[in-house]
ZAMARGU-4260 file (C-alpha; in steps of 0.2 Angstrom, whole numbers, plus 5000, padded with zeros to 4 digits):
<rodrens>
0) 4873/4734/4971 | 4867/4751/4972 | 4884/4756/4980 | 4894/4748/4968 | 4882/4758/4953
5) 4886/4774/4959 | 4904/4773/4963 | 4905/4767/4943 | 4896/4782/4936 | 4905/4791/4949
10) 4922/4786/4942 | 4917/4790/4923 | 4911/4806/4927 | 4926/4811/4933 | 4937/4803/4917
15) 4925/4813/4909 | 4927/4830/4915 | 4945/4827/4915 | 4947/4820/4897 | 4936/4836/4892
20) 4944/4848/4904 | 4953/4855/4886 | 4936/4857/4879 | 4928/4867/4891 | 4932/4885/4886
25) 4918/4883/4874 | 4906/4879/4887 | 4910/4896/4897 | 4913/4909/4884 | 4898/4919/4890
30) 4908/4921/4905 | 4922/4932/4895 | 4925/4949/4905 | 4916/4965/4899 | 4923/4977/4913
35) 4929/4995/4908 | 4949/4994/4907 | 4955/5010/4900 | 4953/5019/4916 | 4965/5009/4927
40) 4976/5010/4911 | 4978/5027/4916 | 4991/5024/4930 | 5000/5015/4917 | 5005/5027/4906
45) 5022/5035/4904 | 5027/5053/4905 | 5042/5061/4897 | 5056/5071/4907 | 5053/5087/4913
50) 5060/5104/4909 | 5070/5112/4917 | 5060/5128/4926 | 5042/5120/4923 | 5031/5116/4934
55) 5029/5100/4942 | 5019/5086/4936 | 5008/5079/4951 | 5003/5064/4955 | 4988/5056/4952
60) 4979/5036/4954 | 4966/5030/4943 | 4955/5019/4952 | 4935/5009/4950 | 4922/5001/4957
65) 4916/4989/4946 | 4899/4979/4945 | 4889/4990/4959 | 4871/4984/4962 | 4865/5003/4960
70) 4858/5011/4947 | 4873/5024/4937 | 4859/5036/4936 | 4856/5037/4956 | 4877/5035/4958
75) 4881/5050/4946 | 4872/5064/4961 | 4883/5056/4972 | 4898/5055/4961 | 4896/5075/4957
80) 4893/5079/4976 | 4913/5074/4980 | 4920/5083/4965 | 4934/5095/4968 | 4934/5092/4987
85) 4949/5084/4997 | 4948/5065/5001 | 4948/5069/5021 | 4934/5083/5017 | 4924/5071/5006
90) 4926/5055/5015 | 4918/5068/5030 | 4903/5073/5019 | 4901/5055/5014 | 4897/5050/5030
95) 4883/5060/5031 | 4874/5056/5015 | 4858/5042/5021 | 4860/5036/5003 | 4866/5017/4996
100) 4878/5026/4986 | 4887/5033/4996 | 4895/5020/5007 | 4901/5012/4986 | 4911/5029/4983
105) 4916/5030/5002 | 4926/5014/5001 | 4931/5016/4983 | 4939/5035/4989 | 4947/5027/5002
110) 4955/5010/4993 | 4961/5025/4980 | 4970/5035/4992 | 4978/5018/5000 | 4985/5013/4983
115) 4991/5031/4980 | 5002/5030/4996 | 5007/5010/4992 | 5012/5010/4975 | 5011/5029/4967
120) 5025/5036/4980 | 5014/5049/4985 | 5019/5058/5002 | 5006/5062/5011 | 4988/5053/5011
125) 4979/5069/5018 | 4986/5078/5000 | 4975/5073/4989 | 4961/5080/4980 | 4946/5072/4970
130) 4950/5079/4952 | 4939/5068/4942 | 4923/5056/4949 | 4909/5049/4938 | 4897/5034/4936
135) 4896/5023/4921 | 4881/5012/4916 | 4886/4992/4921 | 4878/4977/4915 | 4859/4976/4915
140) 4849/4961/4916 | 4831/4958/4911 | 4821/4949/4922 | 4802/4944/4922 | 4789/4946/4936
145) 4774/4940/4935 | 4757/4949/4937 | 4740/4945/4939 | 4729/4937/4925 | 4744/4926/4918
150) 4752/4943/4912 | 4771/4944/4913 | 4780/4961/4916 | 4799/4965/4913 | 4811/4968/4930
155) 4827/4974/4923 | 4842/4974/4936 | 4855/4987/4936 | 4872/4986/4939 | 4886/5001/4937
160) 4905/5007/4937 | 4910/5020/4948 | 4927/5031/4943 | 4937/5041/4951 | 4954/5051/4950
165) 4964/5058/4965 | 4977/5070/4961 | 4990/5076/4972 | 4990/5094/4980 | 4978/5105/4986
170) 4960/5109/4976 | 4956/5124/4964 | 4946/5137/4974 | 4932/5133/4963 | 4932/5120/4955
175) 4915/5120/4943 | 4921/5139/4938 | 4903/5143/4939 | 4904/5164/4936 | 4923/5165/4931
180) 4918/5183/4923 | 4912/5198/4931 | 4894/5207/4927 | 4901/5219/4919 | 4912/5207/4905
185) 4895/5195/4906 | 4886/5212/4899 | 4901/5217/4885 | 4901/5198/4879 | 4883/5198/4879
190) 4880/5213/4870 | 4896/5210/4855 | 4888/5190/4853 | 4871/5200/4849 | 4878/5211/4838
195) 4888/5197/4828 | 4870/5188/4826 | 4866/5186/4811 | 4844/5185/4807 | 4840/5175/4792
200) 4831/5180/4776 | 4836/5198/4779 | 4847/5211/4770
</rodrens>
């Protein structure tokens, strides 16, 4: 009898789910996608001709890591560390680094410079460079943890987006342009901004 009971709610559960199998969007519409989509659009984008004598355009892929289990603010040390360096020399330095984040940028480097080879028609894997690399913040989910006393504490779970362009050629000799003037020219530009400045309530 008992058999027979559960075989029949068996049966009606399943007309159910399929009768309502139309319905069931409404169920899972928190499940809608909230990943970042304007980056990978990037290798969509279409360039016009080239003229004749100008220089040519390189190639670049576009490509992320999305829902890390890392903190963004812990990911974007990691993420300015590779800027301006070659994959080869990067993918080297990462190696090295004793920190969680590394290994996320490590692999998302090297699934970028795959791609660029498979479906961008570039050469040569070795001749790339890291022109653009950043963390985004992901989703964050709050979460309670309890504490002594029947007193509740907030634990909040960070997730984050890594991003990073490769372009194709060799690097800029420096990259973050850190002193592009001389002493001198820092001296003259110093002096004419203080000489422009103008001091408030004064003739």
């Amino acid at each position: 009898m008992n058999r027979f009971l559960s075989n029949l709610f068996a049966r009606r559960f399943q007309c159910n789910t399929k009768n309502n199998l139309h319905t069931s969007g409404q169920d899972f519409a928190w499940t809608k996608s909230i990943l970042p989509k304007s980056f990978i659009q990037n290798n969509q984008k279409i360039y016009p001709p080239q003229e004749i004598g100008e220089n040519p355009r390189p190639a670049f892929i576009c490509h992320q890591k999305t829902n890390i289990k890392y903190s963004h603010e812990k990911l974007w040390y990691i993420a300015c560390f590779v800027r301006g360096m070659t994959v080869d020399e990067a993918v080297k330095q990462l190696s090295f680094v004793n920190k969680k984040g590394a290994s996320f940028v490590k692999e998302t480097i090297l699934e970028a410079q795959d791609l660029a080879v498979k479906q961008h028609n570039v050469e040569f894997k070795s001749n790339l460079w890291i022109a653009e690399s950043f963390s985004g913040k992901g989703v964050h989910i709050k979460g309670i943890r309890r504490h002594a006393r029947a007193r509740l504490g907030e634990v909040r779970y960070q997730y984050s987006h890594y991003f990073v362009r490769l372009e194709e050629g060799k690097p800029p000799e420096d990259y973050f342009k850190r002193n592009p003037l001389t002493a001198k020219q820092q001296l003259e530009n110093w002096l004419e901004g203080m000489r422009k400045r103008k001091i408030i309530n004064s003739f």
